[in-house]
C-alpha positions as CSV (number, residue, x, y, z in Angstrom):
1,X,-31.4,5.7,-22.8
2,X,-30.8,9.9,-22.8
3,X,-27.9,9.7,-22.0
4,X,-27.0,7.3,-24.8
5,X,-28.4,9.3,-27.4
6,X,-27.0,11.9,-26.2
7,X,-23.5,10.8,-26.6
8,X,-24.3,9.4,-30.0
9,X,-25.3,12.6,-31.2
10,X,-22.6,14.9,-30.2
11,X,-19.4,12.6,-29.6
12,X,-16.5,10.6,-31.0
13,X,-17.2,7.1,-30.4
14,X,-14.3,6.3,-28.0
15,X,-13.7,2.9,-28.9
16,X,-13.0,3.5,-32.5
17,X,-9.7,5.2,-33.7
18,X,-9.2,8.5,-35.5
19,X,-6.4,9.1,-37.1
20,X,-5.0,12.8,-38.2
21,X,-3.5,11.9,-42.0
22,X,-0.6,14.2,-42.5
23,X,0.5,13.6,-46.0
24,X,3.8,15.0,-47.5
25,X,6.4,14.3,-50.4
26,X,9.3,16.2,-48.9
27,X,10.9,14.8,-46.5
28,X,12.3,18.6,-45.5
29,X,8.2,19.2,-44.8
30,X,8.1,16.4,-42.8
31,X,9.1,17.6,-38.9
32,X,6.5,20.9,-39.7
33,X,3.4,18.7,-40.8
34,X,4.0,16.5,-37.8
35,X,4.2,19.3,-35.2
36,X,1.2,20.6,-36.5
37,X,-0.5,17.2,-36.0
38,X,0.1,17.1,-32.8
39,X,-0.8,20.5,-32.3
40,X,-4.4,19.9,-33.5
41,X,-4.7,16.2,-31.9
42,X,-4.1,17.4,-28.7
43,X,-2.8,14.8,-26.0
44,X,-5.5,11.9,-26.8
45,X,-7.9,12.8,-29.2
46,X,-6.2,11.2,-32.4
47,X,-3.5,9.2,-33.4
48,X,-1.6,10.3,-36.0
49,X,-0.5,8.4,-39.3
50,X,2.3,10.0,-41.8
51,X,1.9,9.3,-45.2
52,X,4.1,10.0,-48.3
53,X,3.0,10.4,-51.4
54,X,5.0,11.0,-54.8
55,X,4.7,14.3,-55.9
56,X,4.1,13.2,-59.1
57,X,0.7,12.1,-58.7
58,X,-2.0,12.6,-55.7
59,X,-4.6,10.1,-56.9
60,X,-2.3,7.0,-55.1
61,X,-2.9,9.4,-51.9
62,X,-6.6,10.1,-52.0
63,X,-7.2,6.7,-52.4
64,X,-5.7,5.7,-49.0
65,X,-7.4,8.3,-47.5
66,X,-10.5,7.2,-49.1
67,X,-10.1,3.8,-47.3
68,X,-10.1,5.6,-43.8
69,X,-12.6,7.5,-44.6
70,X,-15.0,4.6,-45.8
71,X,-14.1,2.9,-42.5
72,X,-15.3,6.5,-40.5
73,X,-11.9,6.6,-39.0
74,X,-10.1,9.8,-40.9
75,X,-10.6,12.6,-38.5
76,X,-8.6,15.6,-40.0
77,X,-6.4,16.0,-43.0
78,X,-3.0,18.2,-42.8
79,X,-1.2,18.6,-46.3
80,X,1.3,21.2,-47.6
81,X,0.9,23.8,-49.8
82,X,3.7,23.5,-52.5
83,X,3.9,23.4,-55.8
84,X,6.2,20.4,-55.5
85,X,3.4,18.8,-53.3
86,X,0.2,16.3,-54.0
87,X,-1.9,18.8,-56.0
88,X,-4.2,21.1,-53.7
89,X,-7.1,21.2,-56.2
90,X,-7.5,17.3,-55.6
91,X,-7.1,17.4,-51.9
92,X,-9.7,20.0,-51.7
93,X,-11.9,18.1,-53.8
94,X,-11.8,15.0,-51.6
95,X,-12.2,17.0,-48.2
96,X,-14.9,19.1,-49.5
97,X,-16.7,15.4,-51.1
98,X,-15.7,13.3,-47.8
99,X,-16.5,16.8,-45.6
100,X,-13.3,16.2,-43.0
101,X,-11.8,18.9,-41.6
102,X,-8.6,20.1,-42.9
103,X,-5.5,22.2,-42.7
104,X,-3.4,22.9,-45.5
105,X,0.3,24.3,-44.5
106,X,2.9,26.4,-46.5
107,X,5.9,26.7,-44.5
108,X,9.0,28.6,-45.2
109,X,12.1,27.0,-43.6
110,X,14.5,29.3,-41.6
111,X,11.4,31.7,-41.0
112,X,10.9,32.3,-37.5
113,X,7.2,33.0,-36.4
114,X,6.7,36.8,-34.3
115,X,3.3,36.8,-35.0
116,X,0.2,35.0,-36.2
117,X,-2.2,37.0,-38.1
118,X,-5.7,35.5,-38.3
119,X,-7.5,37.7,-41.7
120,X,-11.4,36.6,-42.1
121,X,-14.4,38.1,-43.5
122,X,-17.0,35.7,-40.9
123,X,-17.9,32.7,-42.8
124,X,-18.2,29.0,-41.3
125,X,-14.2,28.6,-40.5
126,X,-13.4,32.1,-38.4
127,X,-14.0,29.7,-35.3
128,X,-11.7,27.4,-36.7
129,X,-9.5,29.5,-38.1
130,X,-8.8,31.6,-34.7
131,X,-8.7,27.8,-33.1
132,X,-5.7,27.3,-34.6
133,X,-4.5,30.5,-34.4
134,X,-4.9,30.5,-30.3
135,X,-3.0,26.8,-30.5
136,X,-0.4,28.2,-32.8
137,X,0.0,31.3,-30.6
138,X,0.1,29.7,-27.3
139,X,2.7,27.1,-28.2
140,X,5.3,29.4,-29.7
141,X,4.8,31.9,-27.3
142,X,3.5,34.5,-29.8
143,X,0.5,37.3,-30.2
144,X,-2.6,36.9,-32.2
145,X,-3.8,39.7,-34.5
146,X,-6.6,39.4,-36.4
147,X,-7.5,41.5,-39.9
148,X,-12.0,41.7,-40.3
149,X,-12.0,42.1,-43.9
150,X,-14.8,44.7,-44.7
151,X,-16.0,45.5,-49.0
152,X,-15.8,49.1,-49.4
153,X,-19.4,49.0,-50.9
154,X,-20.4,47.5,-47.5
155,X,-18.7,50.6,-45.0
156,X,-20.5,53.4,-44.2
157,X,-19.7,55.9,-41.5
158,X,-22.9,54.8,-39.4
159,X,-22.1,51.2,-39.9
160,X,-19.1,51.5,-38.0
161,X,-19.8,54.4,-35.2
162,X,-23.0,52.0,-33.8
163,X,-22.3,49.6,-32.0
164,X,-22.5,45.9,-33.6
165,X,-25.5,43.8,-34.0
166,X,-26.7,40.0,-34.9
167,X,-24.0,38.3,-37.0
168,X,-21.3,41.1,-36.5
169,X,-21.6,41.1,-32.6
170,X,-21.0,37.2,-32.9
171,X,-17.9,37.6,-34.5
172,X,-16.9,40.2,-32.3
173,X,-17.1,37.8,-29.7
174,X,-15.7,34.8,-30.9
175,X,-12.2,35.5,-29.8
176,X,-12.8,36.2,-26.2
177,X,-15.1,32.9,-26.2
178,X,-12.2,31.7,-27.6
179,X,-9.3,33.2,-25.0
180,X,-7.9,34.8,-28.4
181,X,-6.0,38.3,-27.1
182,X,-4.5,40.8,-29.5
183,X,-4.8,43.5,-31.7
184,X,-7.8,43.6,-34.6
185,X,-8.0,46.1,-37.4
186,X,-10.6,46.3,-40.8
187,X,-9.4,46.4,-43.7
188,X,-11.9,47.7,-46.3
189,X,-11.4,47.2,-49.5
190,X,-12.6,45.7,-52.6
191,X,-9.0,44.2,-53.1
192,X,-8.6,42.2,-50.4
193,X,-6.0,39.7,-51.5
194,X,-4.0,42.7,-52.1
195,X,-4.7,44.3,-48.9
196,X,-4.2,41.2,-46.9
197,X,-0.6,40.9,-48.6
198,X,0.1,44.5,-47.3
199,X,-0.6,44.0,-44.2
200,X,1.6,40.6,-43.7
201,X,5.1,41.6,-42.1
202,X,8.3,40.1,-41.7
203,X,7.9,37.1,-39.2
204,X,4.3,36.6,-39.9
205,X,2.2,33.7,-40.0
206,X,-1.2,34.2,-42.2
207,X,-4.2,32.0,-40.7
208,X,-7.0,31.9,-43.6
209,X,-10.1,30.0,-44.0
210,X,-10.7,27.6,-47.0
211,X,-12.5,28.7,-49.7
212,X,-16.5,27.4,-50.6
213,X,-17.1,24.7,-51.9
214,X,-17.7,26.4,-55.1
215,X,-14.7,26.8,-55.1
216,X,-13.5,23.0,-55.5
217,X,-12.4,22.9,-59.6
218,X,-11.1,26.2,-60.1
219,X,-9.3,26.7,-56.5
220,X,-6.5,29.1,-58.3
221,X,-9.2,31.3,-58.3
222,X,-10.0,31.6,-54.5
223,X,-8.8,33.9,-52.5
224,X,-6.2,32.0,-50.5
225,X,-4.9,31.1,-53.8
226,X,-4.3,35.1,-55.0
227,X,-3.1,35.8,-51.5
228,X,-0.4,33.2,-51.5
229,X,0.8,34.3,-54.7
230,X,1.0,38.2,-53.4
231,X,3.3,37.0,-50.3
232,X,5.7,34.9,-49.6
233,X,5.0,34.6,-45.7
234,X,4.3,31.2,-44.1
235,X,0.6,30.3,-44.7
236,X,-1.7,27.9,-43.5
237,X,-5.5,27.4,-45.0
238,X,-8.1,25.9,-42.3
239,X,-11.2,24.1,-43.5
240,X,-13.7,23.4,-41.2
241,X,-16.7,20.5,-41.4
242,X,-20.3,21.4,-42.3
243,X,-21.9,22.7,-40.0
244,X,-23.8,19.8,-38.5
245,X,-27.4,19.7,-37.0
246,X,-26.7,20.2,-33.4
247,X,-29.4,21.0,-31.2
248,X,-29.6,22.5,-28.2
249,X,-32.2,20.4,-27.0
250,X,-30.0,17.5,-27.2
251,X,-27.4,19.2,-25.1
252,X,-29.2,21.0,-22.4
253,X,-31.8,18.4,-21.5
254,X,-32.9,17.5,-18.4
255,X,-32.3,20.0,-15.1
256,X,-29.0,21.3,-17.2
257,X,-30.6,24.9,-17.3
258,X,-30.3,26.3,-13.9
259,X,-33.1,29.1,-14.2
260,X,-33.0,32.0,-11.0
261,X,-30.0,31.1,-9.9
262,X,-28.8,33.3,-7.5
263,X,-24.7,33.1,-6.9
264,X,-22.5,34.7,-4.4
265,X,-19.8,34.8,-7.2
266,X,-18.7,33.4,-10.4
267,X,-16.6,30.6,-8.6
268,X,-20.5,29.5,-7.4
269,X,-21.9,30.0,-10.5
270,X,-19.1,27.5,-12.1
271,X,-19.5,25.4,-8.7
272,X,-23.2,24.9,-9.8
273,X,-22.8,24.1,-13.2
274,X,-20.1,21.7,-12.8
275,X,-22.6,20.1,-10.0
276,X,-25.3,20.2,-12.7
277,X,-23.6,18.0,-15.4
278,X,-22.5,15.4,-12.2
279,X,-25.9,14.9,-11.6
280,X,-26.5,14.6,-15.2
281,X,-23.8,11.8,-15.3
282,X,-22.2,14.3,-18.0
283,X,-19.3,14.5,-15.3
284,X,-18.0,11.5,-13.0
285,X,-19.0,13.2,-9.7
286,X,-14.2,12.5,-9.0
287,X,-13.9,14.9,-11.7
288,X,-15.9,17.6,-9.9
289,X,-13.2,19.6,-8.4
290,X,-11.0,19.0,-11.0
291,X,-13.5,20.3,-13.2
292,X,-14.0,23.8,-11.2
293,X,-10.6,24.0,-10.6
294,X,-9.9,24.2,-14.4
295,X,-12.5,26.0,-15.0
296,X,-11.5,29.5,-12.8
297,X,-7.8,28.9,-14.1
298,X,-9.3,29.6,-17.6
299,X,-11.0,32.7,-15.9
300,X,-7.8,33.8,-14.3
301,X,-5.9,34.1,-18.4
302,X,-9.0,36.1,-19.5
303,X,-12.5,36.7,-18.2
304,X,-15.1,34.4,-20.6
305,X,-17.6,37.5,-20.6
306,X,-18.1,38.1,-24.1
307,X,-21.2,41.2,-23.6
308,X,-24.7,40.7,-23.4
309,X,-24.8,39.7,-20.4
310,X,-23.4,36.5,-21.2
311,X,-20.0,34.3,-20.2
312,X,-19.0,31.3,-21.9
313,X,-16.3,29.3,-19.1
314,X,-14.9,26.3,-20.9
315,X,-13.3,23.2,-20.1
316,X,-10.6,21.4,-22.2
317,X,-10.4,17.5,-20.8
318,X,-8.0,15.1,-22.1
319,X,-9.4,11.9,-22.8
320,X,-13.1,13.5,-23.0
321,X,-14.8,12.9,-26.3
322,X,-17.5,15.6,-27.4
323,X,-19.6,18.0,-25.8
324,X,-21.6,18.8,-22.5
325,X,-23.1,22.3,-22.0
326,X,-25.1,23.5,-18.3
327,X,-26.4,27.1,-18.2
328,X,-26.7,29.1,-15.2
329,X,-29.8,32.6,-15.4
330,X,-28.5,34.4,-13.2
331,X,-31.1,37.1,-12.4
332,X,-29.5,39.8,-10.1
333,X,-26.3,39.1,-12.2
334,X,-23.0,37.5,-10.9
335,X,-19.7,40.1,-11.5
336,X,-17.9,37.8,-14.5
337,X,-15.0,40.6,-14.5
338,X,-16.3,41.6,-18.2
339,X,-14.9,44.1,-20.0
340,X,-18.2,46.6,-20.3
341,X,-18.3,46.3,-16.3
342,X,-21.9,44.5,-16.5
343,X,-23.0,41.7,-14.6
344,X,-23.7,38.5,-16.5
345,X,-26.8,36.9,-16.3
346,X,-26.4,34.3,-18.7
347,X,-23.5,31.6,-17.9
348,X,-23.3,28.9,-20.4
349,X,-20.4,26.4,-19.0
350,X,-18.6,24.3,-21.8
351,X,-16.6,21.4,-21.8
352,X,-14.8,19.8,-24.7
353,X,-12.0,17.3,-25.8
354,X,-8.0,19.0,-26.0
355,X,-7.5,18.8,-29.3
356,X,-9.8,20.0,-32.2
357,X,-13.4,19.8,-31.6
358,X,-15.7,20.6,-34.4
359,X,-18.9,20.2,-31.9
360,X,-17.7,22.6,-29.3
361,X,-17.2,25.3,-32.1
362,X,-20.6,24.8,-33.4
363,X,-21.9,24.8,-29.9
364,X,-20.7,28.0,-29.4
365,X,-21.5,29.3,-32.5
366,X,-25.3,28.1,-32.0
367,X,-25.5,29.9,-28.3
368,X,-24.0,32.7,-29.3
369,X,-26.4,33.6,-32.4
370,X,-29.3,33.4,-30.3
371,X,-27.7,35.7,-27.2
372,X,-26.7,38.5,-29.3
373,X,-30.8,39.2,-29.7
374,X,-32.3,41.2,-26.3
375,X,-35.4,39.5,-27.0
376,X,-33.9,36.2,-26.3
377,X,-32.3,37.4,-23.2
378,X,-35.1,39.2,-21.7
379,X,-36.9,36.2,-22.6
380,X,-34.7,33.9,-20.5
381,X,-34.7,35.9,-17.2
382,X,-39.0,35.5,-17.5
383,X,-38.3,31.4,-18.0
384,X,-39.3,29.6,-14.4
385,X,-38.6,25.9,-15.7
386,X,-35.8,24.6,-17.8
387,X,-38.0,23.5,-20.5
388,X,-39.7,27.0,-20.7
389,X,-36.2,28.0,-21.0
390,X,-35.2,25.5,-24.2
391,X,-38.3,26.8,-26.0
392,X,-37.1,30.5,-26.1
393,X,-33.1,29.1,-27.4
394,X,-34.5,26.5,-29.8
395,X,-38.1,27.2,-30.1
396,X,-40.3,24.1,-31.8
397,X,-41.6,24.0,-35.2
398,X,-45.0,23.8,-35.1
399,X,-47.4,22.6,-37.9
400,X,-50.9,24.3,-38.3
401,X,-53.1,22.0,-39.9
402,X,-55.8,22.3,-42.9
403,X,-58.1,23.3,-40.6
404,X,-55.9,26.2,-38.6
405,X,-55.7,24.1,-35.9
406,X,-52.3,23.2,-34.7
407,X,-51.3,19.4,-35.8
């Protein structure tokens, strides 16, 4: 019955199909939406279905997509941005109404790609956006640089010589959680469209997130709008889901949380938590090796200690569908190979489908908003149970009744 609910509340039903719509009206933009379908389905995740749609009108368009989305089968939307195209502002309406992740693709033909450049100012899609950006990078064999876009009212010397805390310490670590490597700069400015232009060179790709929902009826007023106008570059827009309710109760449940454990190394530490979701029957005990194996060849690219104390080793499985999360308190510490030559107490092991995985990014997001806080850590290494251990990440709400007295 858990394990049921489980899987209803965090994963794809794997009977059902899920397509990727990639929707064009040039047949010239045809071979780039497609590879970037692929590149977002992964090997098993989706299928994808092309549609065409005449540039003259987009309504014909939405309205098939409405009919997958009724029947709970359109996963993710990829469209082009041209002016010859369906119209953007309608596309964006319907994704932001149906909330279906989306990625909307200017290319420029002949342009070869040198480098993808990821610009964000934190916000629901920088997950997302360096997602993609990793995918786009890996399969053309390119570096990912990243832009933090900073408001000049916002920057202060002290701001910037302490060292980062709460929400900006999240997004500091999102790209090694995410096996992103490259340069970063701020740019702070109260211009950022024009600033983001400037820093676009020749051979660029430029990775934004899509605007808020505000946004939806005036979207020539957002800033990917004013940016695409200021450049010429190739230019894709991510849009991300809502962030959904996902608890970490419903993922770490059980003996999942593994508190005082004590490993020789981080290949026991991974050893452990792989054995942890197998006894869970998150894993099929065949898979275990596999699993580990995977596992330290992600370690071997880049060391998943993000600070804090903390690692995040992930798992990408063709054919799985979802989520399943074990942590590891480590006490004495286990030697991660982290960059700030700590020992990391806190292991969180993470496996998700291939392709795009909305849960796994919120997952992450979730963990890592509570492990940025020393009170939470310092918290965990007292917990002696797993459950004491789920109260200090996701404490209970608790109501006091009339009296005082709690209900």
């Amino acid at each position: 019955m858990r394990q049921g609910r489980i899987e209803h509340s965090v994963a794809r039903d794997p009977s059902r199909e899920y397509w990727i719509v990639a929707l064009v009206s040039r047949k010239r933009d045809e071979a780039i939406v497609q590879w970037y379908a692929d590149l977002v389905g992964g090997r098993r995740d989706f299928r994808v279905r092309m549609v065409r749609e005449d540039s003259r009108a987009a309504g014909g368009a939405i309205e098939r997509l409405r009919e997958l989305a009724r029947g709970g089968s359109l996963g993710f939307l990829i469209a082009p941005l041209t002016a010859e195209g369906p119209r953007v502002k309608e596309l964006f309406e319907f994704v932001t109404e149906v909330d279906v992740p989306a990625l909307f693709v200017r290319p420029v033909p002949g342009r070869r790609i040198r480098r993808v450049l990821v610009a964000s100012a934190g916000g629901p899609h920088t997950l997302q956006q360096l997602w993609i950006a990793r995918e786009i990078g890996g399969a053309l064999n390119v570096p990912v640089s990243g832009i933090r876009l900073v408001g000049a009212e916002d920057h202060t010397d002290v701001l910037w010589s302490s060292p980062p805390a709460g929400d900006a310490l999240v997004e500091n670590w999102t790209p090694r959680i995410l096996g992103v490597k490259g340069e970063d700069r701020r740019l702070i400015s109260d211009h950022f469209a024009q600033g983001i232009a400037a820093c676009v060179r020749p051979g660029d790709l430029l990775v934004m997130g899509a605007p808020s929902s505000l946004y939806a009826g005036r979207i020539g007023e957002s800033m990917p709008a004013l940016v695409a106008r200021q450049t010429k570059a190739p230019f894709i827009v991510m849009k991300s889901k809502r962030a959904e309710s996902v608890t970490l109760r419903g993922l770490l449940w059980g003996r999942l949380v593994l508190p005082d454990l004590r490993p020789a190394s981080k290949e026991a530490a991974i050893a452990a938590l792989v054995e942890a979701l197998v006894r869970h029957n998150q894993a099929p005990r065949a898979c275990k090796e596999n699993l580990v194996r995977r596992a330290l060849r992600r370690e071997r690219v880049a060391s998943t200690a993000v600070g804090c104390e903390t690692a995040f080793p992930h798992v990408r499985l063709p054919g799985f569908h979802g989520v399943a999360v074990s942590l590891a308190i480590c006490p004495e510490g286990v030697d991660f190979g982290g960059d700030d030559g700590r020992r990391t107490k806190f292991v969180y092991l993470v496996i998700s489908s291939e392709g795009f995985c909305d849960e796994h990014l919120a997952v992450v997001a979730r963990i890592a908003r509570r492990m940025v806080r020393d009170e939470v850590r310092q918290a965990l290494l007292g917990c002696a149970t797993p459950s004491e251990a789920l109260d200090v990440l996701e404490p209970r709400l608790v109501a006091v009744g009339v009296g005082g007295g709690v209900a």
